[in-house]
DSSP file (Angstrom, degrees, kcal/mol; ACC not computed):
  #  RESIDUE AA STRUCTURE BP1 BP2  ACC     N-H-->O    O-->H-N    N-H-->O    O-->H-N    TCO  KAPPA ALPHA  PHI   PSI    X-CA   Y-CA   Z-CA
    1    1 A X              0   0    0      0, 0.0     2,-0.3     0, 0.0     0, 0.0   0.000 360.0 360.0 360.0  96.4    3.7   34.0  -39.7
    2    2 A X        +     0   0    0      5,-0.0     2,-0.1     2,-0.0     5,-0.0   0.101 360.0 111.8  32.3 -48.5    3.7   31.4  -42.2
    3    3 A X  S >  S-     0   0    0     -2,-0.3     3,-2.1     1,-0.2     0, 0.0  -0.460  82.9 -92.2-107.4 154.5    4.9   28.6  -40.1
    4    4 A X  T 3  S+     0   0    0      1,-0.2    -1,-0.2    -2,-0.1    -2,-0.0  -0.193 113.3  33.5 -45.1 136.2    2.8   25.1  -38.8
    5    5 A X  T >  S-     0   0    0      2,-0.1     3,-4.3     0, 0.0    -1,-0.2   0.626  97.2-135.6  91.9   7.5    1.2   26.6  -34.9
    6    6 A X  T <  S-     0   0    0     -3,-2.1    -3,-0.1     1,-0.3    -4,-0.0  -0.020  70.5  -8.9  65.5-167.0    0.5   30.1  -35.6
    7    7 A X  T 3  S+     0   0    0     -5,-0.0    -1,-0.3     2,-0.0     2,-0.2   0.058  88.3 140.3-111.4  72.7    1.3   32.1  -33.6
    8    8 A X    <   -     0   0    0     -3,-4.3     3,-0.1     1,-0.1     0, 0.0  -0.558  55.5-106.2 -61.8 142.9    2.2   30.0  -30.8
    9    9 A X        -     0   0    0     -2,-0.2     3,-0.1     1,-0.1    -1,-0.1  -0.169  42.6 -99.3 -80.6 158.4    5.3   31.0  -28.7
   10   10 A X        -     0   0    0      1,-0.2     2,-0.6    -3,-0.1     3,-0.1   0.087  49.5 -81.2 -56.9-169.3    8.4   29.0  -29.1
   11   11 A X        -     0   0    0      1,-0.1    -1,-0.2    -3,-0.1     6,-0.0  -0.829  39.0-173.0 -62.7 120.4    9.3   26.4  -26.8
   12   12 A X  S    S+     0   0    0     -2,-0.6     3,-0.2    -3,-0.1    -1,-0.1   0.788  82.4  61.0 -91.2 -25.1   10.7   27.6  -24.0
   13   13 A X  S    S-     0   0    0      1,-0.2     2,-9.8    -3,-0.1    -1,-0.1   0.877  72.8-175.8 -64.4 -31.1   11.8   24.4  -22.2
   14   14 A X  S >> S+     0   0    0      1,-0.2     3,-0.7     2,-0.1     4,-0.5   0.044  71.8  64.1  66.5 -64.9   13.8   24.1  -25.6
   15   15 A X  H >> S+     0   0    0     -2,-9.8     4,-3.1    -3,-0.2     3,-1.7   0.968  92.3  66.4 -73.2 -40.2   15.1   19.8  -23.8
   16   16 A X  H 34 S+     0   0    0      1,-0.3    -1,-0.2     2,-0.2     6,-0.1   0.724  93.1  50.5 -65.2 -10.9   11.7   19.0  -24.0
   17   17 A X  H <4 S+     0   0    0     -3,-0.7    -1,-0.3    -6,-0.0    -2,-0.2   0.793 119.7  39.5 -60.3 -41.8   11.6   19.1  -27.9
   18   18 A X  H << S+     0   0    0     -3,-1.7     2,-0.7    -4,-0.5    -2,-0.2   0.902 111.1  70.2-112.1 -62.9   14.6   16.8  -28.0
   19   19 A X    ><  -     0   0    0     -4,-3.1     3,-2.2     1,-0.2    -1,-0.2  -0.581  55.0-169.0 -96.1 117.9   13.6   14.8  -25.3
   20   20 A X  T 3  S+     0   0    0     -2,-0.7    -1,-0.2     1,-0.3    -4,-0.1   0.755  95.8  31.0 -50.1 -24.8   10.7   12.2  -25.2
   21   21 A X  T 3  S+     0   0    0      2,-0.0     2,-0.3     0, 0.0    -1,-0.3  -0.046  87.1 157.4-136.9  47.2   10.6   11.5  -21.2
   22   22 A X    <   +     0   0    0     -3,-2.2     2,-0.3    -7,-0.1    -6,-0.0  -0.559  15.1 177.7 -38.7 122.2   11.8   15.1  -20.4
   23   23 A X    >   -     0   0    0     -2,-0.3     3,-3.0     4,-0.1    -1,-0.0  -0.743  25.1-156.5-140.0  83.2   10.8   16.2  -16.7
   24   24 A X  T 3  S+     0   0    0     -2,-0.3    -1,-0.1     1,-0.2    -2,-0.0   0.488  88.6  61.8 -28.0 -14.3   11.7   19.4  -15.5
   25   25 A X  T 3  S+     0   0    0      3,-0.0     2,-0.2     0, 0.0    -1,-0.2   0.355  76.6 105.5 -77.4  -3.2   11.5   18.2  -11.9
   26   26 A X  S <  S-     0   0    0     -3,-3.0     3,-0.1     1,-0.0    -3,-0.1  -0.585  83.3-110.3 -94.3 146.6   13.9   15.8  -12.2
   27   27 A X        -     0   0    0     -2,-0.2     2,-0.3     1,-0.1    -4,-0.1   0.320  49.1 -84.6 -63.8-137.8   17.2   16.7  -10.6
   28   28 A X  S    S+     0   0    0     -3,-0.1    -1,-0.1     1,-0.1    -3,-0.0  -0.862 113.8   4.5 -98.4 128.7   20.3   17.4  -13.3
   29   29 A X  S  > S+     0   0    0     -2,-0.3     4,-1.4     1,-0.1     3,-0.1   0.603  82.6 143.1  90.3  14.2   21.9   14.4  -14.3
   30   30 A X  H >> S+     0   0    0      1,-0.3     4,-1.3     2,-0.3     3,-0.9   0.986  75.1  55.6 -89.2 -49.3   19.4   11.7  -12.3
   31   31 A X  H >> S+     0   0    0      1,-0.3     4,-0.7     2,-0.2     3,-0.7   0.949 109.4  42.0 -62.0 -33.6   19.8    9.4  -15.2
   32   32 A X  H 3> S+     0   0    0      1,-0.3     4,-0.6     2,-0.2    -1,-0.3   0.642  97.2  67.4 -86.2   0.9   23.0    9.3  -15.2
   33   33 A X  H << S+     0   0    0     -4,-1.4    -1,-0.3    -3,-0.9    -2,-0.2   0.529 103.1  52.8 -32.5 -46.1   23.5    9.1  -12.1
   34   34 A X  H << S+     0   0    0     -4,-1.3    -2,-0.2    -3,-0.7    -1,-0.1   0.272  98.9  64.1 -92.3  13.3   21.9    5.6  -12.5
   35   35 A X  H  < S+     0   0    0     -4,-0.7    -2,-0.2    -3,-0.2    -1,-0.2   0.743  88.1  64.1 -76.9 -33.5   23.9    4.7  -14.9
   36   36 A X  S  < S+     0   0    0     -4,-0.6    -2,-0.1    -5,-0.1    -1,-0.1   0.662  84.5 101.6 -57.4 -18.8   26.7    4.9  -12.8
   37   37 A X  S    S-     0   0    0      1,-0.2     5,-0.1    -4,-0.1     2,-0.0  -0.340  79.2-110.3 -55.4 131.7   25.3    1.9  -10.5
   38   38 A X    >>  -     0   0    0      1,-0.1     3,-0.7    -2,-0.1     4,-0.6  -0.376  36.9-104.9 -57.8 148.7   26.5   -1.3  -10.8
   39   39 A X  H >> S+     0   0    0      1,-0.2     3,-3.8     2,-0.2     4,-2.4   0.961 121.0  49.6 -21.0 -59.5   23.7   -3.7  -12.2
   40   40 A X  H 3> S+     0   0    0      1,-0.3     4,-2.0     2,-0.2    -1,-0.2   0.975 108.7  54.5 -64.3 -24.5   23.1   -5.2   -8.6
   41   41 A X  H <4 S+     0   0    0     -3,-0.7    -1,-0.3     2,-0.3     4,-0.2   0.473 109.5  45.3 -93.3  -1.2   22.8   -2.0   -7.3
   42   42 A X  H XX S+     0   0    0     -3,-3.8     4,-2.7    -4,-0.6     3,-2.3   0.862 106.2  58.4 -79.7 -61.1   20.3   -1.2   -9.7
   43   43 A X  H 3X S+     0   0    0     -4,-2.4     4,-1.3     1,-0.3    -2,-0.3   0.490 109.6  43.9 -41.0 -37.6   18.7   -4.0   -9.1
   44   44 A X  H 3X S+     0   0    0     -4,-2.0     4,-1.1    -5,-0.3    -1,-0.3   0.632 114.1  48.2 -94.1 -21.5   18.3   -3.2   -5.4
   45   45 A X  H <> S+     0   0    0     -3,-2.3     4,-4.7    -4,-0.2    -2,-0.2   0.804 103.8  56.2 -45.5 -61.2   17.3    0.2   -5.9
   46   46 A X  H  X S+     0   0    0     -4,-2.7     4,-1.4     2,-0.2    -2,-0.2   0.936 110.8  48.1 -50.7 -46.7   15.0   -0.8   -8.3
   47   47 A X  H >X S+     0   0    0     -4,-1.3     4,-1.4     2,-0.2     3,-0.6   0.960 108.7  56.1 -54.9 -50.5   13.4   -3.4   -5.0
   48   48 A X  H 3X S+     0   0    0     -4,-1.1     4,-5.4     2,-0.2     3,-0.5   0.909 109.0  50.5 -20.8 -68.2   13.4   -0.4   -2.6
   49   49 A X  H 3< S+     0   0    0     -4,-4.7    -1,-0.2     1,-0.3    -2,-0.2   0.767 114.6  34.1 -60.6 -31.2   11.4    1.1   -5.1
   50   50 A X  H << S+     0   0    0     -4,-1.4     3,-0.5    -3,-0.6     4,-0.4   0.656 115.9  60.1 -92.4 -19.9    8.8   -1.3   -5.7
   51   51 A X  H >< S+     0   0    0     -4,-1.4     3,-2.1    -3,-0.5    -2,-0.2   0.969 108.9  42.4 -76.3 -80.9    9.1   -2.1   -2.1
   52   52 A X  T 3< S+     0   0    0     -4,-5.4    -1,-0.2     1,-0.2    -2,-0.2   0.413 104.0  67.9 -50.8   6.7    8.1    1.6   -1.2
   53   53 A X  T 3  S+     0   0    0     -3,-0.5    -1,-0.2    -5,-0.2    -2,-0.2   0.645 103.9  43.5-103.2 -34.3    5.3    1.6   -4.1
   54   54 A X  S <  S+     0   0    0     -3,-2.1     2,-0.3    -4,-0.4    -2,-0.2  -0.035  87.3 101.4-118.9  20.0    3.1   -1.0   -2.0
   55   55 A X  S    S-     0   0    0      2,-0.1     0, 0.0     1,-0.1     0, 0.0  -0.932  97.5 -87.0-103.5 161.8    3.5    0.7    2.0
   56   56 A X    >>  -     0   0    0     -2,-0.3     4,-1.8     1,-0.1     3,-1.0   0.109  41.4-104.5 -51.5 161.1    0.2    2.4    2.5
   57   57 A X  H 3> S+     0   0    0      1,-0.2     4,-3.7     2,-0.2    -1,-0.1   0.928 119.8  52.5 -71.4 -27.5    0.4    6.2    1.1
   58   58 A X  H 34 S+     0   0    0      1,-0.3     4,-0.5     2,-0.2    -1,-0.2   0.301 108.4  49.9 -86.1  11.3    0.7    7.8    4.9
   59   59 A X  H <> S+     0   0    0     -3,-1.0     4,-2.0     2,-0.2    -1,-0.3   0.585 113.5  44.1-118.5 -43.9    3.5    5.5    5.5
   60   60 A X  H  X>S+     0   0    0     -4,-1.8     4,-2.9     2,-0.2     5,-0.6   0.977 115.0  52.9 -47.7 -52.9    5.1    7.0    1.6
   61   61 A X  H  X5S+     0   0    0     -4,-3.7     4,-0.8    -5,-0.3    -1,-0.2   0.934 111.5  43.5 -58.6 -45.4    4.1   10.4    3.1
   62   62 A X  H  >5S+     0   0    0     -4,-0.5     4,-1.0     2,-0.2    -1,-0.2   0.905 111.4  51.4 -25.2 -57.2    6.2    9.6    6.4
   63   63 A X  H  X5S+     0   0    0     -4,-2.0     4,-1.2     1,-0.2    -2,-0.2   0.859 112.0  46.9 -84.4 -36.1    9.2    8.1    4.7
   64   64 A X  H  X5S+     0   0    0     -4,-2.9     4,-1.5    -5,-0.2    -1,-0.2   0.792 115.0  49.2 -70.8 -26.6    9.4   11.5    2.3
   65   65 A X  H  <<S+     0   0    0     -4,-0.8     4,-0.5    -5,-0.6     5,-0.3   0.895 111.0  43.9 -71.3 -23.9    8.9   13.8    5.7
   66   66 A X  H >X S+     0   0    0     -4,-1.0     3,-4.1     2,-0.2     4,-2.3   0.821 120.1  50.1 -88.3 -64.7   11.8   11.9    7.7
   67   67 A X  H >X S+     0   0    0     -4,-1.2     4,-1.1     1,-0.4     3,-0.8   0.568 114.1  49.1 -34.2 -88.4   13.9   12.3    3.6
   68   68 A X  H 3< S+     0   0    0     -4,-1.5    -1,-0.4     1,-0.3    -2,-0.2   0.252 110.8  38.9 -31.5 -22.4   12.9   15.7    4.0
   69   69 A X  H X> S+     0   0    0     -3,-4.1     3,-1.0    -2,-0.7     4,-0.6   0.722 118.8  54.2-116.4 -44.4   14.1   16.7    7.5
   70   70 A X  H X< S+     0   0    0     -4,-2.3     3,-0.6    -3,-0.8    -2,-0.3   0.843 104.3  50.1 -66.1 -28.4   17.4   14.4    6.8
   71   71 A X  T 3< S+     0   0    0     -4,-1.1    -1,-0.2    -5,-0.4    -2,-0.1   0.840 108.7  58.8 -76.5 -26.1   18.3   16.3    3.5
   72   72 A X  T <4 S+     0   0    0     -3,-1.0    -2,-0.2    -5,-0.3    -1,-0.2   0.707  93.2  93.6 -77.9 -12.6   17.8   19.9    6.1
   73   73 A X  S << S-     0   0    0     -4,-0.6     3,-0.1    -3,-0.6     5,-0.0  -0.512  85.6-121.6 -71.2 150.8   20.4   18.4    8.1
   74   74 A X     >  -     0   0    0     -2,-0.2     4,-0.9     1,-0.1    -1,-0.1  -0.118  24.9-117.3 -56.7-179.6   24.2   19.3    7.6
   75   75 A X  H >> S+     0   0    0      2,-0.2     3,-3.3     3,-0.2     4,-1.2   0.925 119.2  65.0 -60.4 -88.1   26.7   16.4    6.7
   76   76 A X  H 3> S+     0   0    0      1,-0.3     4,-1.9     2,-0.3     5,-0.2   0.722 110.3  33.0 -11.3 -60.5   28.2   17.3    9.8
   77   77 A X  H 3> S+     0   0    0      2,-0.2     4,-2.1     1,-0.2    -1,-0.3   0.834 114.9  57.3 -93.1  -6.1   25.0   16.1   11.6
   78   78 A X  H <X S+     0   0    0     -3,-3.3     4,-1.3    -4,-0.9    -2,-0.3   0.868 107.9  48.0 -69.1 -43.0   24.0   13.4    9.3
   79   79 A X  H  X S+     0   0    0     -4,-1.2     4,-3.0     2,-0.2     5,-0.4   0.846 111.6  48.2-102.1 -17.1   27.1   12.0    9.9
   80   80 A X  H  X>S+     0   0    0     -4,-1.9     4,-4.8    -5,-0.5     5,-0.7   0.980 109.9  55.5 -40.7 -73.6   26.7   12.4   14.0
   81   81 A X  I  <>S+     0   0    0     -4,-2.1     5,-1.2     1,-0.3    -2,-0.2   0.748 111.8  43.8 -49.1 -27.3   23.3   11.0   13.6
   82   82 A X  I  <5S+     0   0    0     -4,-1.3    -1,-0.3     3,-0.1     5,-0.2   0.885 122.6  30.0 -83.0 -29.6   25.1    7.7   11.7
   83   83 A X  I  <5S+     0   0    0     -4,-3.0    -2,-0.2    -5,-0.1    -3,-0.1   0.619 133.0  21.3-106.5   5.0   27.9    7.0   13.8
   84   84 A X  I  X5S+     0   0    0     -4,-4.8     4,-1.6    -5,-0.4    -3,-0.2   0.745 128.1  32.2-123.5 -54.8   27.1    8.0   17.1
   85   85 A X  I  ><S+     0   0    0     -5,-0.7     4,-3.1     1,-0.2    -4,-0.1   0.831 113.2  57.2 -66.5 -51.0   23.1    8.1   17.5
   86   86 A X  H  ><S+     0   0    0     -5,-1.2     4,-2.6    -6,-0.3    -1,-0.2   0.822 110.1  39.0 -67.7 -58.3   22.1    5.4   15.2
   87   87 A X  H  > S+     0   0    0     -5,-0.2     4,-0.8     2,-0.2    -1,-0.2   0.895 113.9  52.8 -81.5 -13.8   24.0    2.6   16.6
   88   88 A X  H >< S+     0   0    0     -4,-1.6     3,-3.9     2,-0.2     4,-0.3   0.995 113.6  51.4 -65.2 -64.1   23.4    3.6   20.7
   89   89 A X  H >< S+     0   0    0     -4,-3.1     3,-2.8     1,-0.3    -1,-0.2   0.735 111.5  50.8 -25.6 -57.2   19.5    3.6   19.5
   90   90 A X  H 3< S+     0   0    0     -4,-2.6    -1,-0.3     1,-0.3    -2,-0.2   0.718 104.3  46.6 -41.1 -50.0   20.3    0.4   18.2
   91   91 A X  T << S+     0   0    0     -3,-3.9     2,-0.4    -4,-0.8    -1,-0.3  -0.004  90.2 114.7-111.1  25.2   21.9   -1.3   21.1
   92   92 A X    <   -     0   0    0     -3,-2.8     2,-0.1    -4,-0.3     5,-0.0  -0.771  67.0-131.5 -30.7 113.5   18.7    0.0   23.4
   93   93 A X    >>  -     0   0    0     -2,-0.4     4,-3.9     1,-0.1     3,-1.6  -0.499  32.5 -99.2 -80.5 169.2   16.6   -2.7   24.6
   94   94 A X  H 3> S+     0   0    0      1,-0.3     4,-1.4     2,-0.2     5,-0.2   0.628 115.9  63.2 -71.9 -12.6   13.0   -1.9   23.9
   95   95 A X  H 3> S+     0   0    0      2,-0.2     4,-0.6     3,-0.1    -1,-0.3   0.790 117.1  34.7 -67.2 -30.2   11.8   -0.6   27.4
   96   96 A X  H <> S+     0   0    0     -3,-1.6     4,-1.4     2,-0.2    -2,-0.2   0.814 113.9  56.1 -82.7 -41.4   14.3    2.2   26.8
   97   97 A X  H  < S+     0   0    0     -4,-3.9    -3,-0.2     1,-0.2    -2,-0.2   0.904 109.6  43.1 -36.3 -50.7   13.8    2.3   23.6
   98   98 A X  H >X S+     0   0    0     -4,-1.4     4,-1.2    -5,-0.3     3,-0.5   0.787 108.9  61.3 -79.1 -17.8    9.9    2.9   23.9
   99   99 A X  H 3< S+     0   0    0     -4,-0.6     4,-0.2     1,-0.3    -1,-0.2   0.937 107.8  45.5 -67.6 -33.6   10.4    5.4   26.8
  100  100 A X  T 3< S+     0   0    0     -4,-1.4    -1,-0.3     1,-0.2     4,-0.3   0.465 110.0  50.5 -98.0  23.8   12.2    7.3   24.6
  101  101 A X  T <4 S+     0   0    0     -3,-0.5    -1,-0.2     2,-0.2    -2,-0.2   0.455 107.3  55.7-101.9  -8.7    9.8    7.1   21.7
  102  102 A X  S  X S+     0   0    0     -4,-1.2     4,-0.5     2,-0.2    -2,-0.2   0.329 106.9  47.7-129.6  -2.3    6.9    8.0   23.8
  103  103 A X  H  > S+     0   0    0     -4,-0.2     4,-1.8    -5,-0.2    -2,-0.2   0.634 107.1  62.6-111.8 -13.0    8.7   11.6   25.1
  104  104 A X  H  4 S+     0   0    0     -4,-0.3     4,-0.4     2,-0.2    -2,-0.2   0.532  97.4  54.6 -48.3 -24.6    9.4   12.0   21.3
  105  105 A X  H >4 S+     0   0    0      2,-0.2     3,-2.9     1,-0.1    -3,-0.1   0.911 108.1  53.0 -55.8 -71.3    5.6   12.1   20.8
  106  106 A X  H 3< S+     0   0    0     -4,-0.5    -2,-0.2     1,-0.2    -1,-0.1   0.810 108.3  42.3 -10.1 -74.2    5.6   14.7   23.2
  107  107 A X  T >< S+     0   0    0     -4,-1.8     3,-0.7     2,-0.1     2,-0.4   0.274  85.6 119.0 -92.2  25.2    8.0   16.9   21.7
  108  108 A X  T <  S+     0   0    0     -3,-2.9    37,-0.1    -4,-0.4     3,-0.1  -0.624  82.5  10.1 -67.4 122.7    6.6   16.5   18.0
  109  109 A X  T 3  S+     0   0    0     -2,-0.4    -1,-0.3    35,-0.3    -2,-0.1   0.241  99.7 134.0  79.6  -8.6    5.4   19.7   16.5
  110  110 A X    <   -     0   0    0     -3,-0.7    36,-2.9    35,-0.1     2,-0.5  -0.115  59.9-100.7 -52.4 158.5    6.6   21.6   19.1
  111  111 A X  B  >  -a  146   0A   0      1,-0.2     4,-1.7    34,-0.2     3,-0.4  -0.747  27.6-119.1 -97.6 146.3    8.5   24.7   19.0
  112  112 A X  H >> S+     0   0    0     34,-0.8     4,-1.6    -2,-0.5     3,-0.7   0.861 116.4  52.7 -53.1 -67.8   11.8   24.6   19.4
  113  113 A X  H >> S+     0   0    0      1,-0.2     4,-1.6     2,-0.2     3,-1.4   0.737 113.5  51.0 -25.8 -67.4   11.7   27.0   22.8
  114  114 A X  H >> S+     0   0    0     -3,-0.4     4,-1.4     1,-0.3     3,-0.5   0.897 110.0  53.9 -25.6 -64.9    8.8   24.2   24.3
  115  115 A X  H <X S+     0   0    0     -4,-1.7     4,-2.2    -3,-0.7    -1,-0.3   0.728 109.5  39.1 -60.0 -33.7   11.1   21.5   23.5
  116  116 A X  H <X S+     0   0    0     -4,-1.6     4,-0.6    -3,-1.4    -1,-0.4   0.810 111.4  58.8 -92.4 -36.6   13.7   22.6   25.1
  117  117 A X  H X< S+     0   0    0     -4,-1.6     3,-0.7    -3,-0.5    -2,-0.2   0.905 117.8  37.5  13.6 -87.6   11.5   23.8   28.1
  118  118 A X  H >< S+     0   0    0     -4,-1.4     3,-3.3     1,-0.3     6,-0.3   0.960 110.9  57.7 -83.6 -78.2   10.3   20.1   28.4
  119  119 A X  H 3< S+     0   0    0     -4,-2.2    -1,-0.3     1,-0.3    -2,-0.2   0.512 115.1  39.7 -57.1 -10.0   13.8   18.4   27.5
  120  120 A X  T << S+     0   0    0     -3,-0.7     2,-0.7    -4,-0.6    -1,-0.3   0.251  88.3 101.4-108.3  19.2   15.4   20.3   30.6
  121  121 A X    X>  -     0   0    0     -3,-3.3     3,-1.0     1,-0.1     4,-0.7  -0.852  69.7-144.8 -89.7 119.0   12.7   20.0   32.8
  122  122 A X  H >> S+     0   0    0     -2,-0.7     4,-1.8     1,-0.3     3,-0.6   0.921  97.9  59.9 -52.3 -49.7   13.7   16.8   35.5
  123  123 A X  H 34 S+     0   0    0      1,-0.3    -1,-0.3     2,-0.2    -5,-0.1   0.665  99.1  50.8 -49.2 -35.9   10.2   15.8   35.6
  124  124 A X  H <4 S+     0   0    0     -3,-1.0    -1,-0.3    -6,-0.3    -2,-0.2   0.738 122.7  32.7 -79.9 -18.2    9.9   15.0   31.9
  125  125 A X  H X< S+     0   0    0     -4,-0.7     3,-2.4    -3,-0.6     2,-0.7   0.381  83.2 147.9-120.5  18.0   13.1   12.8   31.9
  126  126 A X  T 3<  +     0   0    0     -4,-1.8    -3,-0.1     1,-0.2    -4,-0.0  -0.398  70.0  19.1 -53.3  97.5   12.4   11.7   35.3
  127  127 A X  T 3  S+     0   0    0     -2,-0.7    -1,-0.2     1,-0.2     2,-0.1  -0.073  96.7 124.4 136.0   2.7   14.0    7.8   35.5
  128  128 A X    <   -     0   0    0     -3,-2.4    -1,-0.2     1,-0.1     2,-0.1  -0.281  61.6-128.4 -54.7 140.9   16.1    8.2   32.4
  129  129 A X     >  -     0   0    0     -2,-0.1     4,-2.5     1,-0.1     5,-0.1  -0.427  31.8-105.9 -77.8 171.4   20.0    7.6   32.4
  130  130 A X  H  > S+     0   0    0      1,-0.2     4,-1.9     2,-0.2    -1,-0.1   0.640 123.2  63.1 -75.6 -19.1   22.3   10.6   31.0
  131  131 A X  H  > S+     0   0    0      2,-0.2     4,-3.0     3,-0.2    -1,-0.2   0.940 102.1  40.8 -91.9 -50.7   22.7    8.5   28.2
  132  132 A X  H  > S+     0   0    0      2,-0.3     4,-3.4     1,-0.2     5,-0.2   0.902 113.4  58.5 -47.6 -59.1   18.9    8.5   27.1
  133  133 A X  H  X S+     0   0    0     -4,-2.5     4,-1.0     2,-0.2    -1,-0.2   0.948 110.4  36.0 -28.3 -64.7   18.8   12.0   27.8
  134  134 A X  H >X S+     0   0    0     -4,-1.9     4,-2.2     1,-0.2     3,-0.5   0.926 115.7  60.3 -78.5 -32.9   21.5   13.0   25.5
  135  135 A X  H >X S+     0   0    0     -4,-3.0     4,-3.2     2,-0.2     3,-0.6   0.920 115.9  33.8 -12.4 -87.8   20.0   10.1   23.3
  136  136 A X  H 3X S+     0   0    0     -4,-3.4     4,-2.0     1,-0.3    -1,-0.2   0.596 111.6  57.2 -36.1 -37.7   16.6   12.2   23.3
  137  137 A X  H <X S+     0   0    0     -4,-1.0     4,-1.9    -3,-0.5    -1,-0.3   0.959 112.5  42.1 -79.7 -45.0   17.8   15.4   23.3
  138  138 A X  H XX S+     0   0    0     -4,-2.2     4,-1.5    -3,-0.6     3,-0.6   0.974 117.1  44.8 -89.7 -50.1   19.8   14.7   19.9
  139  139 A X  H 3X S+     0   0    0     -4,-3.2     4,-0.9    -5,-0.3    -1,-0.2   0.903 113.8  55.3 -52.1 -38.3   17.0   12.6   18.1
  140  140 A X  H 3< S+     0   0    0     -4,-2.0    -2,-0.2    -5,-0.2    -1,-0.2   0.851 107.0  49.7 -48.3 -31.1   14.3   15.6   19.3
  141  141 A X  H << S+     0   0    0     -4,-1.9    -2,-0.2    -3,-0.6    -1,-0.2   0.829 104.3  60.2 -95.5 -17.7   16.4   18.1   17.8
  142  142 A X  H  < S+     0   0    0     -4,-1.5     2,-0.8     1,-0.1    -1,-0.2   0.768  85.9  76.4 -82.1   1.5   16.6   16.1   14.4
  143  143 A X  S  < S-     0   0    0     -4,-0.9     2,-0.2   -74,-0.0    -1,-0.1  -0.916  91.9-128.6-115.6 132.4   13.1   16.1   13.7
  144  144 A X        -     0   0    0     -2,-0.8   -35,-0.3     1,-0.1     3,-0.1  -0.302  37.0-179.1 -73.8 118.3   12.3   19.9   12.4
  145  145 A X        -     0   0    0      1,-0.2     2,-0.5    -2,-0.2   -34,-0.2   0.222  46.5 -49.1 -85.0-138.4    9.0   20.8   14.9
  146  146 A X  B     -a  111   0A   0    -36,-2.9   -34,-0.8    -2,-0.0    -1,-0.2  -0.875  64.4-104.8-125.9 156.9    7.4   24.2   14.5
  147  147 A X        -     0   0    0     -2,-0.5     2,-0.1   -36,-0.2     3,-0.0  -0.353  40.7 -89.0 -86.9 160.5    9.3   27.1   14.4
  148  148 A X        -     0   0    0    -37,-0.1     2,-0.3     1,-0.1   -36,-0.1  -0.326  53.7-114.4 -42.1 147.7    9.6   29.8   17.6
  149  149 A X    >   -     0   0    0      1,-0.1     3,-0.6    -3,-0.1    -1,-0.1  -0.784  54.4 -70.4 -69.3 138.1    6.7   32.1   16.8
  150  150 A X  T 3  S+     0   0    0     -2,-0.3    -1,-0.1     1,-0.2    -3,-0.0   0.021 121.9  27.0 -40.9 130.6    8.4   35.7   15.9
  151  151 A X  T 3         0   0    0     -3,-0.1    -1,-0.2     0, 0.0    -2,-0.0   0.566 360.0 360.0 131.1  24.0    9.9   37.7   18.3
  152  152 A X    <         0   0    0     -3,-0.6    -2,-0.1     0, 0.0    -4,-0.0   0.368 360.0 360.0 -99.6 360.0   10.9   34.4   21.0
């Protein structure tokens, strides 16, 4: 062959020739996408980020796990989880709150059959209200456990 590189194989990536800060990992469109933003709403994105740049890395690694289990939800339960879940959590006072953060320990990593085991069992939700319950039951079931093992 003639030509400068031998015989190296073409480029296959083909954008990365053309473009200097090409990243094939990067979604379709992500810059423009932030173009679309108003200035402040860059500008606040842009804090978020720098925000999230300085928590500890197991606290980054958290915040990508919870992103991760919220992108496996539908819209349909993303949007449960904002208008109904989100604001009861909210208007918990912290003795209820923490009761139900501390049977969410529990059922973390569980498999779904356990969880569900344990969340109908009286004795695990023993001094809870109906409301804390379904509270529990619907925040347990958004965070992704361990799968049934086959054949459960």
């Amino acid at each position: 062959m003639g030509m400068i590189g031998g015989d190296r194989p073409p480029n296959l990536a083909g954008e990365s020739g053309r473009q200097p800060n090409f990243n094939p990992n990067r979604p379709p469109n992500a810059g423009n996408r932030l173009r679309s933003f108003s200035p402040e709403e860059r500008q606040k994105l842009q804090q978020e980020e720098r925000r999230f740049r300085q928590l500890p890395p197991q606290q980054q690694q958290e915040m990508r796990e919870r992103a991760r289990i919220w992108g496996k939800l539908t819209p349909e339960q993303q949007n449960h989880i904002r208008s109904d879940v989100l604001p009861a959590w909210k208007q918990l006072p912290p003795p209820r709150r923490n009761a139900i953060k501390s049977r969410l320990n529990v059922l973390q990593n569980m498999p779904e059959s356990a969880r569900n085991q344990h969340l109908n069992d009286p004795n695990f939700t023993r001094g809870m209200s109906e409301e804390d319950k379904a509270l529990l039951r619907d925040l347990s079931h958004m965070h992704v456990g361990a799968p049934d093992p086959p054949g459960e």
